[in-house]
C-alpha positions in Angstrom: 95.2 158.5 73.1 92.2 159.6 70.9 92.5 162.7 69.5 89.5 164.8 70.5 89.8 167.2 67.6 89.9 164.0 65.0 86.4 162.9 66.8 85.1 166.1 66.5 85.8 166.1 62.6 85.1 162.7 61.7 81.9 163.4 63.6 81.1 166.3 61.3 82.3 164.4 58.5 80.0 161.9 58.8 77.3 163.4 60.0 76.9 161.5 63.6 77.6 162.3 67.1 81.3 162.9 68.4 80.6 159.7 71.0 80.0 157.5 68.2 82.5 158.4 67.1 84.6 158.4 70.3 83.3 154.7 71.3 83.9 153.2 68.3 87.6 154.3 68.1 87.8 153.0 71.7 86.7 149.5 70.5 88.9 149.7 68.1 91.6 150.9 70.0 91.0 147.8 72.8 91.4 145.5 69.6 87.9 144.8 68.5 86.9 143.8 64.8 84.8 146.3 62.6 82.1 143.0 62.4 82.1 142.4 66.3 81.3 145.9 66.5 78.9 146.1 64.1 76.7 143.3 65.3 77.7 142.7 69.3 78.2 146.3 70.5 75.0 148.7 69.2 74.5 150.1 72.8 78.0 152.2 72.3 78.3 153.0 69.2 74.1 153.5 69.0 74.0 151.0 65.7 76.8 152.3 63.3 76.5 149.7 60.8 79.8 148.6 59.0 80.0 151.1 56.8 80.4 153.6 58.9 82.7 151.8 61.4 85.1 151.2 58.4 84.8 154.9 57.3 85.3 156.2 60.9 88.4 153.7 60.9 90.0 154.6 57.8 89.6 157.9 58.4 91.5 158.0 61.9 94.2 155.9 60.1 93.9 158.7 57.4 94.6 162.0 60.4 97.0 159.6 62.1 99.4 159.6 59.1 99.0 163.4 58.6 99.8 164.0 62.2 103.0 161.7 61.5 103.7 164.4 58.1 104.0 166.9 60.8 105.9 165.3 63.1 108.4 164.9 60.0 108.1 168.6 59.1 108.6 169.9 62.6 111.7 167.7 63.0 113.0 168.8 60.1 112.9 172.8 60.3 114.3 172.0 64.2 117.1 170.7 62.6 117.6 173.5 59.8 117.3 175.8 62.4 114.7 177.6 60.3 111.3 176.7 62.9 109.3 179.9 63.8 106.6 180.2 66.1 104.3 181.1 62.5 105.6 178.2 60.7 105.0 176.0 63.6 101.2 177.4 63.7 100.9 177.1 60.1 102.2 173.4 60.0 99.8 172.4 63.3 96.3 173.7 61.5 96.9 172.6 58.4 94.2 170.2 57.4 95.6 168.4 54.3 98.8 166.7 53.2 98.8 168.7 50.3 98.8 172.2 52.9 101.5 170.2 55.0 103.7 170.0 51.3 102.9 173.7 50.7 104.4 174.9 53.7 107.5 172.6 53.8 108.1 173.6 50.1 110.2 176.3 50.2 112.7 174.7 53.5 112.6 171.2 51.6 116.5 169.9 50.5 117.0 170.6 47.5 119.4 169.4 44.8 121.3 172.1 42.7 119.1 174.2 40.8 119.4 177.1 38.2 118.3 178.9 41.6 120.7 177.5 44.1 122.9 178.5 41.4 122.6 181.9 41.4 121.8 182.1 45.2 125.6 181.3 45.6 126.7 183.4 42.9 125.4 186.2 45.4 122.6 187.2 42.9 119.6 186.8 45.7 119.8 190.9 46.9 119.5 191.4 43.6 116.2 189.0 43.4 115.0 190.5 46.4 115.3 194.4 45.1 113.7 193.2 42.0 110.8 191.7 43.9 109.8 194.9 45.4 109.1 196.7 42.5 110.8 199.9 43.9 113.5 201.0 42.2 113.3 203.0 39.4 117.0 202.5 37.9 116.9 199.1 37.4 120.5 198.5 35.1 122.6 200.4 37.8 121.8 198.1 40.6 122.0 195.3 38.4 125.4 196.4 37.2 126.6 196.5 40.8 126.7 192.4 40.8 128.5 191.9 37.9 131.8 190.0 39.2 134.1 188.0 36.9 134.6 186.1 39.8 131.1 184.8 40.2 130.9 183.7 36.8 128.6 187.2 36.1 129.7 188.6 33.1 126.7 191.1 32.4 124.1 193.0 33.8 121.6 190.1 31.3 123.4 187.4 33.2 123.1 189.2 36.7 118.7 189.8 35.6 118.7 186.5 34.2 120.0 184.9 37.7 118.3 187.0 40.0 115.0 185.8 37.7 115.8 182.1 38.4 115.7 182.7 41.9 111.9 184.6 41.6 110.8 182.1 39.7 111.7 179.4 42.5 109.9 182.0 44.9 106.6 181.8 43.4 106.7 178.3 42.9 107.2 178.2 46.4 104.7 180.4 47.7 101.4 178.9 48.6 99.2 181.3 47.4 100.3 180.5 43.7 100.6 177.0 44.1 97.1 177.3 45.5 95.8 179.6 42.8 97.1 177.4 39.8 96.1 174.2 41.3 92.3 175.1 41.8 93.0 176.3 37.9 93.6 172.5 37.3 90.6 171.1 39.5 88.6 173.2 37.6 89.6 173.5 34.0 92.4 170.8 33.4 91.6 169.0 29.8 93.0 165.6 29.7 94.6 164.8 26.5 95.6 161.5 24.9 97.9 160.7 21.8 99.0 157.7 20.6 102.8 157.5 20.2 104.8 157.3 16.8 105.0 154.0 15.2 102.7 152.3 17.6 98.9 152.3 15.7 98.6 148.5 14.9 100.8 147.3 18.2 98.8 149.3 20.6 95.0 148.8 18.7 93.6 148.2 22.0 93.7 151.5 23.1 92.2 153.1 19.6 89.5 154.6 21.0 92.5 157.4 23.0 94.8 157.7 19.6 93.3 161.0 19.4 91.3 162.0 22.8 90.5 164.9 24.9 87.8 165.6 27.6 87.8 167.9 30.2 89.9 166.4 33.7 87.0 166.3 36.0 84.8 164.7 34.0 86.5 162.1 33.0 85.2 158.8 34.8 87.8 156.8 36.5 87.4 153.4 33.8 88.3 156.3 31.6 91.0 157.6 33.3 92.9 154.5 34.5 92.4 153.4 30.5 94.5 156.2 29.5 97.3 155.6 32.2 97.6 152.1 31.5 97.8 152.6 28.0 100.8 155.5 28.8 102.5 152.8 31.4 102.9 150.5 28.5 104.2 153.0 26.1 101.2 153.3 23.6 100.0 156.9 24.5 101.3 159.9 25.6 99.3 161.8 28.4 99.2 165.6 28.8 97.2 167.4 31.7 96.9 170.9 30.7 95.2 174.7 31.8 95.3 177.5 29.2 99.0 179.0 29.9 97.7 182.4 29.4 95.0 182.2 32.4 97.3 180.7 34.5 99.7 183.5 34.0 97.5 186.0 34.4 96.4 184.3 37.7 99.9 184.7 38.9 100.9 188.0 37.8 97.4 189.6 39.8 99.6 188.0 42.6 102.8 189.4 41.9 102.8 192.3 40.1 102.4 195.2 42.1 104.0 198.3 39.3 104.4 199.0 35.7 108.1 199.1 35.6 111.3 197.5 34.6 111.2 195.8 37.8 107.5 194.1 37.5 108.7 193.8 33.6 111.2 191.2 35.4 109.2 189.4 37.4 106.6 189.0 34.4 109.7 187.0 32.8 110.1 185.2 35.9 106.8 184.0 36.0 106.3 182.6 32.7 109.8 180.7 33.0 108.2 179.9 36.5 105.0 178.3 34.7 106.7 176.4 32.2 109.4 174.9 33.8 108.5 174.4 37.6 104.7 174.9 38.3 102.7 173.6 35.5 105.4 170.2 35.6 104.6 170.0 38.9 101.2 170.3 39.4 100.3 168.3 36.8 102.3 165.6 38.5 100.3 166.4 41.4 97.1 166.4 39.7 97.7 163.2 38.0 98.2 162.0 41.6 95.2 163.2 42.5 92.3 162.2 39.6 94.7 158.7 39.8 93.6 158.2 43.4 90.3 159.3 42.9 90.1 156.6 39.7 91.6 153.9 41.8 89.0 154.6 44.3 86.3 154.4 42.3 87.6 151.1 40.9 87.7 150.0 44.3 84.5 150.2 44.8 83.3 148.4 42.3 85.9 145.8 42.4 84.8 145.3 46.2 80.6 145.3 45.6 81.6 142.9 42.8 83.7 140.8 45.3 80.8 141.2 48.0 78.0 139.7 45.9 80.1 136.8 44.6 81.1 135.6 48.1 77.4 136.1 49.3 76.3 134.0 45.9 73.4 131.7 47.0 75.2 128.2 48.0 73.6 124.6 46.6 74.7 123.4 50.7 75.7 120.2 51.4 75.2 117.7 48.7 77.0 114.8 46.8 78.5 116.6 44.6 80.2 115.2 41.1 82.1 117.9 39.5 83.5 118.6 36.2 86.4 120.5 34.8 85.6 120.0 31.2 88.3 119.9 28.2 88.5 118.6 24.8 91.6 116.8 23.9 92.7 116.4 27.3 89.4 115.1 28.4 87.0 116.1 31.0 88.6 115.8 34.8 85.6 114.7 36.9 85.8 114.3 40.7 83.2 113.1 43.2 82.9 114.8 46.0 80.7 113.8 49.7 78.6 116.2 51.1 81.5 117.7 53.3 83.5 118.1 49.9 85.7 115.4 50.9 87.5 114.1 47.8 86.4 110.3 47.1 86.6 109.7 43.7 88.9 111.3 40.3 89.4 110.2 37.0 89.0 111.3 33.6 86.7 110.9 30.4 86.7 112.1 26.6 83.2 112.9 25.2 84.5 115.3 23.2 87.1 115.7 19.6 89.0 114.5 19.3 88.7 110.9 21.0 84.6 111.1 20.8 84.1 108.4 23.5 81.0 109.4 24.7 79.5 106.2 24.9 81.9 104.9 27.3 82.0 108.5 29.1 78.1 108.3 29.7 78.5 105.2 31.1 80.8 106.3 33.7 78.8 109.6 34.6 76.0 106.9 35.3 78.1 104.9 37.3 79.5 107.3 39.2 76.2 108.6 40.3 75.0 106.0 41.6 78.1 104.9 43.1 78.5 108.0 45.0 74.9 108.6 45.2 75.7 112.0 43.5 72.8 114.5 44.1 74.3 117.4 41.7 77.0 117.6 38.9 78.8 120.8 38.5 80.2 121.9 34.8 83.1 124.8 35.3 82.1 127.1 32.3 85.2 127.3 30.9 86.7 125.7 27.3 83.8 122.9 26.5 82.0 124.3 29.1 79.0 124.2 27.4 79.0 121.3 25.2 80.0 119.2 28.3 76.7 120.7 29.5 74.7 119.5 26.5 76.4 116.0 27.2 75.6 115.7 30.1 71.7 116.6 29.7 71.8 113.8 27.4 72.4 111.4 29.8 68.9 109.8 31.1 69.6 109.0 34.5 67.4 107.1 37.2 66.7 110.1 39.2 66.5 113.6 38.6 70.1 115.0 38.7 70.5 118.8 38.5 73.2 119.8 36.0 74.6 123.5 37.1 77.0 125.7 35.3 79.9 127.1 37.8 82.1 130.4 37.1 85.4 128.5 37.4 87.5 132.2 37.3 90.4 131.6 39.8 90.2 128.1 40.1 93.6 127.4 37.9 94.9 129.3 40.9 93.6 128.0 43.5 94.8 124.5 41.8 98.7 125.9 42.0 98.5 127.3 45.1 100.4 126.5 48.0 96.7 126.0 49.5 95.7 123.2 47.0 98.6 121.6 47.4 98.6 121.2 51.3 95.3 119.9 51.1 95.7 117.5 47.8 99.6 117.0 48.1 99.3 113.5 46.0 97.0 115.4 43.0 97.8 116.9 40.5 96.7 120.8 39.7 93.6 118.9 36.8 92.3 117.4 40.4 92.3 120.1 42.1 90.5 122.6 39.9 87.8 119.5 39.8 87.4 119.9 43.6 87.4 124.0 43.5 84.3 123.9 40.8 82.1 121.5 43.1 82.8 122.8 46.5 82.3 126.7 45.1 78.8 125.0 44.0 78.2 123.6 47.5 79.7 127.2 49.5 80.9 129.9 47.6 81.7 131.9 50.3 84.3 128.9 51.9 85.6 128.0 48.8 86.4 131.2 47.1 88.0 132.5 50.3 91.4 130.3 49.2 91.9 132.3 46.2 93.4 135.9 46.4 90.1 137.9 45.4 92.2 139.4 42.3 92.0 136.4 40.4 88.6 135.5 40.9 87.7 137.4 37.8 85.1 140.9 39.1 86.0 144.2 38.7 87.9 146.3 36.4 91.5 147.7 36.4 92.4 145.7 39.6 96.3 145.8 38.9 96.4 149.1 37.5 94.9 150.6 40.8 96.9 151.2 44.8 97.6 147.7 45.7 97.9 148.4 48.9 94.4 150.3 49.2 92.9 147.4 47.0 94.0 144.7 49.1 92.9 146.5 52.6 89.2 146.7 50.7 89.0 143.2 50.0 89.9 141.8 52.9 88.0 144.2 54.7 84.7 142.7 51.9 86.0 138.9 53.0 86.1 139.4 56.9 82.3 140.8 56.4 81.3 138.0 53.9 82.5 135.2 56.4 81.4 136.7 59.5 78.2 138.0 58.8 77.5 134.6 57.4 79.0 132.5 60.6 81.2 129.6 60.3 81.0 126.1 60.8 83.6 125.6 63.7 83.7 121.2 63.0 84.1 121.7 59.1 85.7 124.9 58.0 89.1 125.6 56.4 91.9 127.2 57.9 91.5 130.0 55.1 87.9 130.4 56.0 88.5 130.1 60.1 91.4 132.9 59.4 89.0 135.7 58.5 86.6 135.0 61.6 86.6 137.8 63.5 89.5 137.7 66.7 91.1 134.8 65.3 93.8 134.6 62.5 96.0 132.7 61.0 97.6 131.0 63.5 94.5 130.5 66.1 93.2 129.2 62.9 95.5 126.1 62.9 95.1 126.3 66.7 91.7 125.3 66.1 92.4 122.9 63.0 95.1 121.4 65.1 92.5 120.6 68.6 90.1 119.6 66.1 91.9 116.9 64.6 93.2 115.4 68.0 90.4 115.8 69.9 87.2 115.4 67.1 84.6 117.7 66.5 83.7 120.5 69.5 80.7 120.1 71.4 80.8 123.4 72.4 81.8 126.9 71.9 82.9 126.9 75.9 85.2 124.2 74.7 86.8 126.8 72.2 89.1 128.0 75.7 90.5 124.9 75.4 92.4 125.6 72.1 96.0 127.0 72.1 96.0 130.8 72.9 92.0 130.9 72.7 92.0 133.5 75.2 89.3 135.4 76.5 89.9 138.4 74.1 89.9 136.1 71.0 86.6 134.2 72.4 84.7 137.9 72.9 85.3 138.8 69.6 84.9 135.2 67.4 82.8 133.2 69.4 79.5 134.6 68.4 80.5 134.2 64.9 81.4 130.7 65.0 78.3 127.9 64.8 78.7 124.8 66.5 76.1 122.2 64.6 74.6 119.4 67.0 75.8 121.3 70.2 74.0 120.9 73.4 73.2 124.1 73.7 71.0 124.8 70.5 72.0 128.5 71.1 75.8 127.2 70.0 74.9 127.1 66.2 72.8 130.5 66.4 74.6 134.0 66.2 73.6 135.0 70.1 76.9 135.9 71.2 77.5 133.9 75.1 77.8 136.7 76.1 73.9 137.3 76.0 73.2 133.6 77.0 72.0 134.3 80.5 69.3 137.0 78.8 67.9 134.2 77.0 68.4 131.8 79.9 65.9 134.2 81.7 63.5 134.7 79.0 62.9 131.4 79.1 62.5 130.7 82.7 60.2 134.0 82.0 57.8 131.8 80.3 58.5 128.6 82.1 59.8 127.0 79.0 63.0 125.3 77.8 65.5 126.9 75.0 64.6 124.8 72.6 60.7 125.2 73.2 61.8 129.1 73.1 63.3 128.3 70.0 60.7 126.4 68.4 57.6 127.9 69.9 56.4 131.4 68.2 54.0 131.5 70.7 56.4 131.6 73.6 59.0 134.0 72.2 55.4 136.3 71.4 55.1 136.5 75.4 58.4 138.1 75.8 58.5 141.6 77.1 62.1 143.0 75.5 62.0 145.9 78.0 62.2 143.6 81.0 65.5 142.3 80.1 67.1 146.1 79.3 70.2 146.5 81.3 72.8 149.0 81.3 74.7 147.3 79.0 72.0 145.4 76.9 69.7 147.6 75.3 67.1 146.8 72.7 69.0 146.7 69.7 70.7 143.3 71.0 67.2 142.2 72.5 66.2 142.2 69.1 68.8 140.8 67.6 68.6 137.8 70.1 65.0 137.4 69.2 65.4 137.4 65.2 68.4 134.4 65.8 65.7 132.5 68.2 63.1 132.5 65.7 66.1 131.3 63.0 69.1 130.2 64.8 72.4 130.0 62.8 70.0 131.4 59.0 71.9 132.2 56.2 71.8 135.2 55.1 72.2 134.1 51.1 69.4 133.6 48.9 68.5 130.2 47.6 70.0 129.2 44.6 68.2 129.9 41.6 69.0 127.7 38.6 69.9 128.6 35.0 70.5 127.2 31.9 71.5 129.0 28.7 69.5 128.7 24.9 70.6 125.5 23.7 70.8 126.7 20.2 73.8 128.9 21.2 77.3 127.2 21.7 79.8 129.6 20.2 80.2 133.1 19.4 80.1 132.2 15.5 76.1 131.5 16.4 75.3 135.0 17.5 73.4 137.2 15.0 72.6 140.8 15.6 68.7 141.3 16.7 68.5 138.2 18.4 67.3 137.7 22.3 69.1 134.9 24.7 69.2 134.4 28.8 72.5 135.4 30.4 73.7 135.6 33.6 75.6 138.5 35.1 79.2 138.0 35.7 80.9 141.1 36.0 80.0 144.7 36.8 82.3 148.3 36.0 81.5 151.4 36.2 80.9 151.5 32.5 78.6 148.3 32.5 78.1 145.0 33.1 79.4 141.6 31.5 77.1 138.7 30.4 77.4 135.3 30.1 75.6 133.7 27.5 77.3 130.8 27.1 79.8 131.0 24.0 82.8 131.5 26.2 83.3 134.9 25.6 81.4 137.5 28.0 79.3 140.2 26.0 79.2 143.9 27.6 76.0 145.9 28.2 77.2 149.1 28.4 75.8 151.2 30.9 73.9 153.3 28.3 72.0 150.2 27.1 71.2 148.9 30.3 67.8 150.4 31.1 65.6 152.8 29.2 66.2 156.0 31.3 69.4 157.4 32.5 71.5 155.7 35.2 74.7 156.4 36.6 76.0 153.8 38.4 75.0 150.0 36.6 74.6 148.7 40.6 71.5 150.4 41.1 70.2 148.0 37.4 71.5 144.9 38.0 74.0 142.3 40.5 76.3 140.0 40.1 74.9 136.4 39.1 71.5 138.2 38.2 69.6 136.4 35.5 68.9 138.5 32.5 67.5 138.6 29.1 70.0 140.8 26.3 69.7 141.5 22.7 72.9 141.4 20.5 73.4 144.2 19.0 77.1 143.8 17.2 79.4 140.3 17.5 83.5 141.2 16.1 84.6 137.8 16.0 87.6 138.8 15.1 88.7 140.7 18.4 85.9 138.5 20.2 83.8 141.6 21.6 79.8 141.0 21.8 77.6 144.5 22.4 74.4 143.8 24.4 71.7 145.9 25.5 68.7 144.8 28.4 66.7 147.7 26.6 63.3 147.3 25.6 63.9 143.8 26.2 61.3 141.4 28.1 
């Protein structure tokens, strides 16, 4: 059950309507897919586009675990015996985990403390009478609880106890904790030192040896910089306030008189500051700016992933593809149009055998044995002069030579993936295959490899793993779905991330297609193992069914909405395919004639944009590059100079550009356009063809400063 005070937020949260809100959760809740949603049920949730479905689901997960804290709470303080009607108010409207803490603080177990301490040496009255401020003769009543037996020797001890326990009071109250954390969201100054004895070992981090910056400011590449560099024992971090404001802060709380008694508790709350509240909330702070850095990072790291699975695909060609190498030779694989495997061996063009006579040759060969139609170079070591080689070769048709981001392949080559599909090659082979097919489909390629190691984003193992992995997937479920999938070809990797399918169904699916051939139809889908009607509503209209008999089979028009078409075109006494193929006849259509109370005109026009372009693609054509031939290394570079680069990698400090040397320059965000900009997305995207200027090449630590300034 839905709770109705989480719609109402959310709904305010987001600015949209409660039922939104309310229908989406129920979709969600009946086991639909944030795509399926998105594209096959507008009418209920009146278009929420994924964005906002993800938000609205993340956010219920987000209440959902708070409501769990409570529980947990509630459960507890039954079992202490120490659950009041106020606490229980208290713990029921708080809106935060951090409130929920607050409460709990002061009932939490504890271990022994220096208060627990003197609780049981009897000293708490004493605390207590201290706390009030009354009394006016404050060595007599602490005289009273000196006892040899308690281990309370003098009236000091008996103050210095009954101040341990004050202290723990305040750090318990929820009013200071409040008071000195808003201190820290607003004037905490991050500071960074580099430890003793570790200048040369830890050079990386220079640029924090001797840093500060106010907390809030701090941007998150910034931030998770520093923490990395302390989680390998280069720097020391220190979150800070000034102590003297946060004292002050407390004592307006606390002190109520100008005695011996308030005196006391002025002692009790600087010990309080120094050894329990400032430790902890700056514990809890780091938490805090961490979580916001890591979700920043996220971000990036999840746009980055976004626009290299949506990278334009070459489609289905003849593909011979190259993973180039110098002494170990160039592995070269031919590949059909399917990316079927047909062909591997291995040449040396290169130092130090220098057969490129013989290698040439074989290129030529292979081409025309294979009737190759594109030759794919991973841009890795030799990268480029196997590119230069292989624009040498003259051959008898034109053959387009394209440089491929190889990132990731090594690990798709060693993974248990590779090997189930290549069990009798070697890893070489296998990278061979991953360059060409990424060439032909990005998008069913790169979904083999975990989207970590595919080389975009920044700080992606410093950050929430967890958090991090439930962003990409969500990114890959999108990518695949919003592109469709090829039912008769697809992977099991790329059929898992179809929307109501799986793992499992996915094999299901490989499993009937390889005893049965190819499916004619999506209807015929039923037929697989555990393809039930759930699973069909939610992948069918994702999945595309080339050569079907039904052209609406390889379009996204979910079956579902078959019969509407089925009347549109009696409507206009025409065929589906004449639908299909006519302009003219889909003009003649009246959408409001077909509204239903389910079907509304969002889907009507939906089904009309996928008539006019059944099953499109929604990539861009590939656009093809080649770097300044002049340039091969990074000892070429010189400062001043202009070359063409291609994007490869975007922070939230800048981007990263190839330009062919093997080692990716950075245009910082500052030098990427001639006015301000604050986040690089809004300059430039990933694969984005570019012109830079150097500005500074350090061989030596193999770092290349661009700009895109005043650059044409």
């Amino acid at each position: 059950m839905i709770n109705k005070n989480y719609i109402h937020k959310i709904a305010q949260e987001l600015n949209i309507t409660p039922k939104q809100v309310q229908n989406t959760a129920l979709l969600m809740e009946e086991g639909a897919s944030i795509p399926f949603i998105a594209r096959y049920r507008k009418e209920i949730t009146e278009s929420l586009d994924e964005i906002i479905i993800t938000k609205i689901r993340n956010r219920l997960e987000q209440l959902n675990e708070l409501d769990k804290k409570r529980e947990s709470i509630i459960k507890s303080l039954k079992e202490q015996e120490k659950l009041t009607d106020e606490l229980e108010y208290q713990i029921n409207t708080a809106s935060s985990l951090t409130e929920l803490e607050d409460i709990y603080l002061p009932f939490r177990p504890k271990r022994k403390t220096r208060a627990t301490i003197a609780k049981a040496k009897g000293l708490e009255p004493l605390a207590k009478i201290i706390m009030s401020q009354n009394t006016i003769d404050l060595e007599t009543k602490a005289f009273q609880f000196i006892n040899e037996k308690n281990e309370i020797y003098s009236i000091e001890e008996a103050l210095a106890g009954a101040r341990d326990i004050i202290a723990e009071w305040i750090n318990e109250t929820k009013s200071s904790r409040s008071k000195i954390r808003n201190l820290f969201l607003k004037e905490a100054v991050i500071q960074s030192k580099i430890k003793k004895g570790k200048d040369i070992e830890g050079v990386k981090y220079k640029t924090y040896f001797d840093w500060d910056e106010k907390l809030m400011k701090a941007p998150s590449h910034r931030i998770l910089a520093m923490f990395r560099g302390e989680n390998e024992s280069f720097l020391k971090i220190k979150i800070s306030i000034p102590e003297e404001k946060a004292i002050e802060n407390l004592e307006r709380l606390f002190i109520k008189s100008n005695n011996d008694s308030a005196e006391q508790v002025k002692m009790a709350i600087k010990d309080c500051y120094k050894r329990l509240l400032h430790p902890s909330m700056e514990t809890e702070i780091r938490g805090v700016v961490k979580e916001k850095a890591d979700e920043d990072a996220i971000k990036v790291f999840a746009e980055n992933l976004r626009q290299l699975l949506l990278a334009p695909p070459l489609g289905q060609k003849n593909i011979l593809s190259i993973d180039p190498g110098f002494k170990s030779g160039c592995k070269i694989v031919c590949l059909d149009k399917q990316g079927k495997l047909l062909h591997n061996e291995t040449i040396y063009p290169h130092p130090p055998q220098r057969d490129t006579k013989q290698a040439m040759h074989k290129i030529i060969s292979l081409v025309n044995a294979y009737k190759i139609e594109a030759i794919a170079i991973g841009n890795g070591t030799a990268g480029r002069e196997t590119e230069n080689f292989i624009r040498r070769i003259r051959f008898e048709k034109d053959i387009t030579a394209i440089m491929v981001n190889e990132s990731g392949a090594s690990v798709y080559s060693a993974s248990s993936i590779a090997r189930e599909e290549f069990p009798e090659y070697d890893v070489t082979v296998r990278g061979s295959v991953s360059i060409g097919r990424r060439l032909m489909d990005p998008l069913a390629e790169l979904v083999k490899i975990d989207p970590k190691s595919i080389g975009v984003g920044q700080y992606q193992h410093d950050v929430n793993q967890a958090a991090l992995n439930k962003s990409l997937e969500d990114v890959v479920v999108s990518c695949v779905n919003s592109v469709g999938v090829e039912v008769n070809t697809a992977s099991k990797q790329l059929l898992t991330h179809v929307s109501g399918v799986g793992s499992s169904l996915a094999q299901n699916i490989i499993n009937y297609r390889n005893k049965n051939g190819a499916f004619k139809s999506r209807e015929e889908l039923k037929k697989v193992t555990r393809f039930g009607d759930k699973a069909f509503e939610q992948a069918a209209g994702f999945l595309r069914i080339h050569n079907a008999q039904n052209p609406l089979d390889v379009s996204a028009v979910h079956p579902e909405s078959y019969n509407i078409v089925y009347k549109m075109a009696e409507k206009v006494n025409s065929s589906i395919d004449d639908l299909i193929k006519n302009k003219e006849l889909r003009k003649k259509i009246i959408l409001n004639e077909f509204i239903t109370p389910a079907v509304g005109l969002p889907t009507l026009n939906d089904i009309m944009q996928e008539l006019a372009k059944p099953g499109r693609d929604p990539r861009k054509k590939l656009d093809f590059f080649e770097f300044d031939k002049e340039i091969n290394k990074i000892e070429d570079l010189k400062s001043g100079i202009t070359l063409p680069g291609i994007i490869t990698n975007i922070t939230a400090f800048g981007a990263f550009v190839d330009i062919g040397v093997h080692q990716d320059g950075l245009v910082h965000i500052s030098q990427l356009a001639n006015e301000y900009i604050s986040d690089p997305n809004d300059i430039v995207k990933l694969n984005q063809k570019v012109t830079v200027k150097i500005l500074d090449v350090d061989i030596e630590r193999k770092r290349i400063q661009l700009s895109m300034k005043d650059v044409e």
